[in-house]
N, C-alpha and C positions, 0 to 999 in steps of 0.2 A: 388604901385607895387615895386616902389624901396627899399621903406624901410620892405616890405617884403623879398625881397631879399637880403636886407643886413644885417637882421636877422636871416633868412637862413645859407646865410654865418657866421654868425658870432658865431651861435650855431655850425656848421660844425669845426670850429675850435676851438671851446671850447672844445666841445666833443673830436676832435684827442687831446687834450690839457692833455687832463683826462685821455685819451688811453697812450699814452707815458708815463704819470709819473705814471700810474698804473701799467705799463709794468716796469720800472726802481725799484719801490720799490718791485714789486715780483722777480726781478734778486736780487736786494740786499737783500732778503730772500735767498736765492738759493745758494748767494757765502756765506752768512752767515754762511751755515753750515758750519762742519768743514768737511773736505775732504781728509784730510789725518790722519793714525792711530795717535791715542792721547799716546803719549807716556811718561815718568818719566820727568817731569819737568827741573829735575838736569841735565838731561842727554840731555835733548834739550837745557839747555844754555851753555854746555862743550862739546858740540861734532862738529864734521864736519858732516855736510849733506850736501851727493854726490848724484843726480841724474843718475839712472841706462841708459844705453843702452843697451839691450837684443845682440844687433846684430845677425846673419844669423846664420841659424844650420843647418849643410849640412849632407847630408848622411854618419852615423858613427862618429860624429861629435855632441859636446852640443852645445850649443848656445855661440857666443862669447860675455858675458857679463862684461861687464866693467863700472866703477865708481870709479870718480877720477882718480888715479894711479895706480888703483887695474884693472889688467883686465886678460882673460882667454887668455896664450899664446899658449897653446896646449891641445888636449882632444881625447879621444876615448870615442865611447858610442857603445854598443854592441847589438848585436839583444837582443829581446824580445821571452823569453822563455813561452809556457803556456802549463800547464796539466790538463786533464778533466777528473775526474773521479763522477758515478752516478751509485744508483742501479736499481734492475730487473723492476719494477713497475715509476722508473723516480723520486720517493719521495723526491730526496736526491741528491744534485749536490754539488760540492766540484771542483775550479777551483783556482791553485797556478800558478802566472806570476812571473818570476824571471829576471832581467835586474842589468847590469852593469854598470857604468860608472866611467869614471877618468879623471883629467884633470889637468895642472899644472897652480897655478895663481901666476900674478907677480905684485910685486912693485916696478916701477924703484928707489928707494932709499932702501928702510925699505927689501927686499929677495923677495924669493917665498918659493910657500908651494905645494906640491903633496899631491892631494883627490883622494882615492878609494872610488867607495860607490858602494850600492846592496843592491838594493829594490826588495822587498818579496812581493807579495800584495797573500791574501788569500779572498777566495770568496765561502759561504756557504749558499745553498740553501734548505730549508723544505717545502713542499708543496703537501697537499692533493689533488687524484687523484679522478675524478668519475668513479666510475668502471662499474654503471650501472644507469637507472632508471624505477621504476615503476610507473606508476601516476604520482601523486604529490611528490613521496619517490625519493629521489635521496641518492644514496648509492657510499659512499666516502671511502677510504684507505690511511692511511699516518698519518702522524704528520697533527699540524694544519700550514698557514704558516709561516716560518723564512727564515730570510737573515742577515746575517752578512757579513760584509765586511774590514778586517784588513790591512792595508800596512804599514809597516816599510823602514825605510830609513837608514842603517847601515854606517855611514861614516870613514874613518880614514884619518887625517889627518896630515903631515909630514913636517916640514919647512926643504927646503933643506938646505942643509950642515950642521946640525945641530943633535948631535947622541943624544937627550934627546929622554926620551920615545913620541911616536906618541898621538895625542889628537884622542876619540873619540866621534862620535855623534849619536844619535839615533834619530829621529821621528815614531810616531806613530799613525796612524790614526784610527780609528776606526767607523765605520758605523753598527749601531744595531739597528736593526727592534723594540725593546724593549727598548733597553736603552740609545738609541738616538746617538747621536755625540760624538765623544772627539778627543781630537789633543792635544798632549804632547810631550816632548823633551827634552834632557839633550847634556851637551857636557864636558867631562871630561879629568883629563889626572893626574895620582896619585892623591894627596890630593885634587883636586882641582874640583870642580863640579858646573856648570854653568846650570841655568832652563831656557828652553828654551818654554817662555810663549804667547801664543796667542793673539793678540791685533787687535783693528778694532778703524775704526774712531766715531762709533757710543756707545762707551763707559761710555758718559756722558747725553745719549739721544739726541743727538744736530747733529745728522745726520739722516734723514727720507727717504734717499734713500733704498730698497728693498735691492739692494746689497750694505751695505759697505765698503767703505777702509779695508784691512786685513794685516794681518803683524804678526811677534814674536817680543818679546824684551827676551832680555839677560842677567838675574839676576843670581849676584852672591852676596851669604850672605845680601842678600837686597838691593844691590845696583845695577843700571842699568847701563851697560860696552857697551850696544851698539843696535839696533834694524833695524828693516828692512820691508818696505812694498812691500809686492808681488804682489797684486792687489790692483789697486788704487779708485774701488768701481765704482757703473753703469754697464754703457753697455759696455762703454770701457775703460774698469780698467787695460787692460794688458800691456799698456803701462805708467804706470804713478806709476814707480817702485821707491824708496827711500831707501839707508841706511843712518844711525846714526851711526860712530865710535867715543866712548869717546877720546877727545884730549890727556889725557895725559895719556895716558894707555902706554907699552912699548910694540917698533916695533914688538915681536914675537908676542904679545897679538892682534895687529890690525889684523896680518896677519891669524893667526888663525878665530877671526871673519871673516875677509873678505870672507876666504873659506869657511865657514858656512852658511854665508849667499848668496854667488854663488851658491853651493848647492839647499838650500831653494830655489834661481828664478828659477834654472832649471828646478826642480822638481813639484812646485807649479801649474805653468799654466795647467798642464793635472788634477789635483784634482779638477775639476769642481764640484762635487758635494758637497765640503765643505762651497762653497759660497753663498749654499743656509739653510746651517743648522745656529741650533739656535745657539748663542756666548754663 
């Protein structure tokens, strides 16, 4: 009896034995992957990475987001305008949302910069009606169905005290029943033109979560100046926010990124439906 029972026990603790480092080598699967957007190598070993805080967005008000040094010391955010227009039979809906926002961002050493932006989102809907049935006959009207969905993100941005022409930024989202996804962006200012490109952490296959890490990097002439993650992938990606500023870029150049990529956090969190399209 006894040495049944202390074979008993002794398989009981073999087996939790087995349980535990089975459990330990699928976590070290798990952090294995990579978890945050994979971005230009060069630019991950010459930049400062600053973790974001969102902070609180109150009525009329963006979010006060700050990183590092950089953070939002004032802001207005405007109502939310929307028009609906559809015709006589309903085939056909067509709905334009228009919104404001501005905010001034500061760096205690390097200025600050003033961002207007005004976002456009457009929303087109096709869709056949049944007007009737006979039998098995079911008798329709319309187009077949379409949806497209456009938003734009129009920025300008200003470094105080400073009379150079203003920098601008555009995004552009696009949602198409047909042609799938896209998300593009540029930011300019005279000769000077910066691609403001799309990035996730699952860019080398070596993230298997459903939702990704997501982010833009900031190529200019091939080279990456700077990058930024807006969700940090899973369920709860909205707080595990990232930017990358190249170190030796010059103070007008950070601060311009940094407004850029305030911008992009503000904006991003309500674009839920990108986090589920293909990269």
């Amino acid at each position: 009896m006894y040495h049944q029972l202390y074979f008993f026990i002794k398989t009981r603790i073999l087996l939790f034995s087995i349980l535990i480092l089975t459990g330990f080598s699928s976590l070290g699967t798990i952090y294995a992957q990579n978890k945050t957007v994979v971005i230009n190598k060069e630019l991950e070993e010459n930049s400062d990475k600053l973790k974001v805080k969102l902070g609180t967005q109150w009525m009329g008000k963006i979010s006060k987001i700050k990183f590092g040094d950089y953070k939002v010391v004032d802001s207005k955010n405007g109502w939310v305008k929307t028009k609906v227009k559809s015709n006589f039979w309903n085939t056909f809906s067509e709905s334009k949302t228009e919104n404001k926002f501005s905010f001034v961002m500061e760096h205690k050493s390097l200025g600050s910069a003033i961002v207007n932006t005004l976002s456009q989102m457009t929303v087109k809907e096709a869709r056949s009606v049944n007007l009737f049935s006979i039998g098995d006959f079911d008798f329709f009207t319309g187009p077949d169905d379409d949806y497209t969905s456009t938003q734009i993100f129009s920025s300008e941005i200003q470094i105080k005290d400073d009379s150079g022409e203003p920098w601008s930024m555009q995004l552009a989202m696009t949602n198409d029943n047909d042609a799938g996804y896209s998300d593009e962006g540029i930011l300019g200012c005279s000769d000077r033109l910066i691609f403001i490109e799309p990035i996730s952490s699952n860019k080398n296959g070596n993230d298997s979560r459903k939702i990704p890490a997501r982010g833009y990097e900031f190529i200019e002439d091939n080279k990456s100046l700077g990058a930024v993650q807006y969700y940090g992938g899973g369920v709860f990606g909205l707080n595990k926010n990232i930017v990358w500023i190249r170190s030796n870029l010059k103070p007008k150049m950070k601060l311009i990124l940094a407004s850029a990529m305030i911008v992009i956090l503000q904006i991003k969190p309500d674009q839920t439906f990108n986090l589920f399209s293909d990269e």
